[in-house]
Steps between C-alpha positions, in 0.01 A plus 500: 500500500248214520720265284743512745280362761439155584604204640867477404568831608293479845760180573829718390377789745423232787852311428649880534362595845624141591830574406543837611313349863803258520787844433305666772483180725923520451528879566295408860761226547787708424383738793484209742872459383551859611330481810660153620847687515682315832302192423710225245269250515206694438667719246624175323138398503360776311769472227388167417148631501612796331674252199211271489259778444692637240539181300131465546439794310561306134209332542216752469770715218465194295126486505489883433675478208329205370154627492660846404580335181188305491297861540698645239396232225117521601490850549594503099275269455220692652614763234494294253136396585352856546669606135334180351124611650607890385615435129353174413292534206583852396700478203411849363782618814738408214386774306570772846903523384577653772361304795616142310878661491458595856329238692704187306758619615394562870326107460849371350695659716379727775288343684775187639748756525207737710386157695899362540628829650169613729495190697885509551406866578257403742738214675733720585294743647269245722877344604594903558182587721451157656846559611519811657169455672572195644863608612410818702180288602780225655790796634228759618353240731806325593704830593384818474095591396605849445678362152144422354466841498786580325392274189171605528621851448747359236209325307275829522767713335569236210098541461492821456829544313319238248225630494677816408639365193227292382333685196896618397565129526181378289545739253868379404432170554216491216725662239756239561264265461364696190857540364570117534218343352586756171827308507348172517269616189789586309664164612236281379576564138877474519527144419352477184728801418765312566426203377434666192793756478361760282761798591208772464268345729826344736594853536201634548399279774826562664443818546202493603588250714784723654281786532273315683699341769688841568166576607411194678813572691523814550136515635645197761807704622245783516294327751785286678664856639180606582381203711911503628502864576116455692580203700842606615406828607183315694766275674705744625173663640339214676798321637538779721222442788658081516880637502436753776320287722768221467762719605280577808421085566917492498568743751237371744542213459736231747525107522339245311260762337822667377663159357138446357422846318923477356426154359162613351674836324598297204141413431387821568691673272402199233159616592569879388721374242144267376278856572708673269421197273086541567514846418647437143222239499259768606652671171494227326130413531362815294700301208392144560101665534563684195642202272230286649232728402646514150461119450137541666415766222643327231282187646145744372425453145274777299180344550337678159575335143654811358390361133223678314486765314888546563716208372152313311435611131206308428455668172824323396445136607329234343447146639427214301359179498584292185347775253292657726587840630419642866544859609459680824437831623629481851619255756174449667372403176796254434433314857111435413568297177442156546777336270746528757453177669359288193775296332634656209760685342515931510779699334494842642665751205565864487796784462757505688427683848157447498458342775485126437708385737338704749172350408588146606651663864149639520335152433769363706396727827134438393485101523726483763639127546250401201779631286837440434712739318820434333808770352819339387609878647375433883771313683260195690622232645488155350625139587821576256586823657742421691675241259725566222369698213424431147423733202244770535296373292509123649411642866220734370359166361570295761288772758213487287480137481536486929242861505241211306580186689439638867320814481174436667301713266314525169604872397783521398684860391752462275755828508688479128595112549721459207690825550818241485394263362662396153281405206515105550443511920212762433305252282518247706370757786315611263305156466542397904263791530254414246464194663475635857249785359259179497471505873569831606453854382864656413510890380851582393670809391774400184828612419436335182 
């Protein structure tokens, strides 16, 4: 929840009690309505007041929703911030298949979708308490004090009601969330499937993809009659102590108090109309904590370099500088030789699987921002992605040639650079990088 707190949020919250001020300010004037019965001129008086208060009400709506957007947008931004301090420098997390799959798709997706709909979620239920309290503040005081009581035994019962429901609630609302970030997973590769039309792996994905929004939905419906069944029955339960007293206020009461609590019965029903609301907000909140939470997990990176002895064969790389050869027996051993930041040129060879790529991720998480490493197969961004694209081969050359002319650094780790590259663009790589080898120190894994 600390993302969502700062200044941008503080000034929606302050433009909301500001607003919902100005709707109670109009519910006092409507009672002075009420109790001017028998006087025109006074009556006509309020009206105007009653109008110009209610016009006045835009004002602090606008600035609420202004800095509600503006909260949204830096609230992802925070996010965006604490994933950059979690992951940065730990490209070995490529290698965990299972937590890349899930938590792209939660950073791609989840976490503006989780930010969009919790502050909307928390709007409308400031507007819904801010509303209510302020509105039996304004009629308890102005008519009858014994209706304070009423809400107050209203507001207990939708506590406990919630309460009641909460770990039901949680529970369901995590395996929607569970069931809808599968869907999203399965999403992410449909485009190149389509783009591609292959009928096996078309149909396959299709199904999948159906299989996995039946669940996604039917995990929503699940929880929607749930959180429907749970609030309605805890409306028909706490609307009782308000009703019964408001019967009693209309048989006792005579005069301008009469005219007064009639005009205000409009509101007050609004106002068990909006507690009906806060209780499905009550119910609502075990899914908003719950989706939040998931974003703040997926924040945590593994803070361990799961390499060694597991994905590294050291027995089946070689490394080699011009003709001579360099061999390792563990990744300790690798970080302590001394050729990594001395200009030069290092092919790093071996089987397939052994672990080469791997290697520079370990040298990678080692140096830190001394090192810059570089896959055609890891989607960066570059000046040119956003522009029109050229031929495979052209862009992977045209990365490289940006990686060398602003990357700070002198290590550079080269992830099989040529992998599309066609014979005449991989020479002239091929040549770039004997020249830049003068400088810096570049290892690099080969296709070729």
């Amino acid at each position: 929840m600390k993302h969502f707190i700062h200044t941008d949020s503080a000034l929606c919250l302050l433009f909301c009690f500001a607003e919902q001020g100005m709707v109670a300010a109009s519910t006092w004037v409507m009672i002075q309505i009420g109790k001017s019965v028998g006087e025109p001129g006074t009556a006509v008086f309020w009206v105007l007041v009653f109008m110009a208060v209610l016009l006045a009400v835009f004002v602090p709506k606008y600035g609420y929703d202004r800095f509600l957007l503006r909260a949204k947008y830096r609230t992802q931004g925070n996010y965006i911030l604490a994933f950059e301090q979690s992951l940065e420098g730990k490209p070995y997390l490529f290698k965990d298949k299972a937590f890349y799959s899930r938590n792209r798709t939660i950073f791609q997706n989840e976490v503006w979708n989780v930010v969009n709909e919790s502050f909307d979620f928390f709007l409308d239920g400031t507007l819904l308490l801010l509303n209510i309290c302020f509105n039996v503040a304004v009629i308890s005081a102005s008519i009858a004090p014994g209706l304070a009581v009423g809400y107050l035994c209203s507001f207990f019962l939708v506590l406990v009601s919630s309460l009641g429901f909460c770990p039901m609630a949680e529970r369901l609302s995590q395996q929607a969330q569970g069931a809808h970030i599968r869907m999203n997973t399965v999403l992410r590769y449909g485009w190149d499937t389509l783009i591609l039309g292959n009928t096996y792996h078309q149909e396959l994905w299709n199904r999948q993809m159906q299989d996995m929004t039946e669940q996604a939905s039917d995990a929503g419906v699940k929880k929607l009659r749930v959180f429907c069944m749970a609030s309605g029955l805890a409306m028909m339960v706490s609307s009782a102590p308000v009703f019964g007293l408001l019967i009693w206020l209309l048989l006792s009461c005579s005069g301008g108090e009469m005219a007064a609590l009639v005009l205000t019965i409009p509101r007050q029903i609004n106002t068990l109309q909006y507690l009906n609301s806060l209780i499905s907000c009550a119910m609502n909140w075990n899914g908003i904590r719950a989706r939040i939470h998931g974003i703040d997990q997926a924040v945590l990176a593994p803070g361990k370099l799961p390499f060694c002895p597991e994905y590294i064969r050291f027995s089946e790389i070689v490394l080699y500088e011009g003709r001579r050869e360099k061999r390792f027996n563990s990744l300790k051993e690798a970080f302590q030789w001394e050729k990594w930041e001395v200009p030069g040129r290092i092919t790093v060879r071996g089987a397939n699987g052994a672990g080469k790529s791997t290697l520079l991720m370990g040298l990678k998480a080692h140096f830190g921002n001394r090192a810059c490493y570089f896959s055609p197969y890891a989607e960066e961004f570059f000046k040119d992605s956003l522009k029109e694209s050229c031929s495979t081969g052209q862009e992977a050359l045209s990365h490289l040639r940006e990686t060398f002319a602003y990357a700070p650094v002198k290590l550079f780790l080269l992830d099989e650079w040529d992998a599309n590259l066609d014979q005449k663009n991989m020479e002239n790589m091929d040549r770039f990088l004997e020249e830049k080898a003068k400088s810096c120190c570049i290892v690099e894994v080969r296709h070729r």
